[in-house]
C-alpha positions in Angstrom: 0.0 0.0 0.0 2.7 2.3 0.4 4.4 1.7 -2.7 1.1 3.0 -4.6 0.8 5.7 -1.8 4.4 6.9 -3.5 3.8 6.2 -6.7 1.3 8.5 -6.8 2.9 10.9 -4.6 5.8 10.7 -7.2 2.9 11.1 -10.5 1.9 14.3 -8.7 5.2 15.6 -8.2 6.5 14.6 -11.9 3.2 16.3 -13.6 3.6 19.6 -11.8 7.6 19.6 -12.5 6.6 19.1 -16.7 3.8 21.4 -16.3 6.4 24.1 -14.8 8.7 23.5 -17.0 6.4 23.6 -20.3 5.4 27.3 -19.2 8.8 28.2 -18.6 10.3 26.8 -22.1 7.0 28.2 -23.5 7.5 31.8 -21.9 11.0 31.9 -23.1 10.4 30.7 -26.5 7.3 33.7 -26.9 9.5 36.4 -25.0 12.0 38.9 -26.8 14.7 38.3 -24.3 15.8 34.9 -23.9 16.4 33.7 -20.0 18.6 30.5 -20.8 21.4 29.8 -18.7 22.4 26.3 -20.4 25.0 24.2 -18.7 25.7 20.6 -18.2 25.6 18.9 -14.6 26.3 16.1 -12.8 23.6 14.4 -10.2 24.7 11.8 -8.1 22.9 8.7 -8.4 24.9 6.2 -6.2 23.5 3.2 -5.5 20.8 3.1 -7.9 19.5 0.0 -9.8 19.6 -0.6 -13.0 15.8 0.0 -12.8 16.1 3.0 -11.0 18.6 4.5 -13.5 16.7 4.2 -16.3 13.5 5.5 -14.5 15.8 8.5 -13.1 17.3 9.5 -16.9 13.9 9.4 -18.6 11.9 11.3 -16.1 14.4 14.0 -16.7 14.8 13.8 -19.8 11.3 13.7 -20.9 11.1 17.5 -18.6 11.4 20.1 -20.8 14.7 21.6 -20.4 16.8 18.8 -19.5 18.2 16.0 -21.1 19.8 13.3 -19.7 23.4 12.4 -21.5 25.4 9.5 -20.2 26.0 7.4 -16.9 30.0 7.7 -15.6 31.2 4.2 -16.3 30.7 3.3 -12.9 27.0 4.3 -13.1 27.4 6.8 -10.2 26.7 10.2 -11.7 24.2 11.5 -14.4 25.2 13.6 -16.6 22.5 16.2 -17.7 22.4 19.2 -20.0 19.5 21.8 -18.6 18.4 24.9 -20.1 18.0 26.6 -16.7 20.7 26.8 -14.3 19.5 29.4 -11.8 22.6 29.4 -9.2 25.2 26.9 -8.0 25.9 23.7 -10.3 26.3 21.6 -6.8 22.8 23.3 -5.6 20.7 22.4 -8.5 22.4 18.9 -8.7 21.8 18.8 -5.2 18.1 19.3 -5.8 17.2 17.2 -8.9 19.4 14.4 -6.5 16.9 15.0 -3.4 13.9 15.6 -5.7 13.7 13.0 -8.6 17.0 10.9 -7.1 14.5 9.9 -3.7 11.3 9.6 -5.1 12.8 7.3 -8.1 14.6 4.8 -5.2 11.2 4.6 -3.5 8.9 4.3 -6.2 11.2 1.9 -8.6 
């Protein structure tokens, strides 16, 4: 029963992250001025299945504004161009790990 309970705790939160993203590629593709700050990041993913890893790239990937790359050849970092780097590399690696990284390991 928990499983579902975070499955669907982890549909809610991957719905509103594409939503957010959609209107944020969509505001910057309609603007004038263009708000990108592209970059590519690391996220640790230690410890992650096989499963889990390929859950963990396509969820980001299929959000607007990132795309997941490669794997390190010892599968412990994901290697992710994004279109909005607002801050700190380690910070917003540091978030997609705590955000997606968690809910992925409970869910898959």
């Amino acid at each position: 029963m928990s499983r579902v309970l975070h499955f669907l705790g982890f549909l809610i939160f991957y719905i509103s992250e594409v939503l957010k993203s959609n209107v944020r590629v969509a505001h910057d593709v309609l603007t004038p001025s263009h708000r990108m700050n592209p970059s590519i990041i690391s996220v640790d993913v230690t410890g992650m299945t096989d499963r889990q890893l390929l859950f963990m790239a396509n969820f980001i990937t299929m959000t607007p504004g990132t795309l997941g790359l490669c794997f390190s050849a010892d599968k412990s970092m994901l290697y992710i161009h994004a279109m909005y780097i607002d801050g700190d590399f380690d910070a917003v690696s540091e978030e997609l790990a705590n955000t997606y990284g968690k809910r992925v390991r409970r869910v898959f």
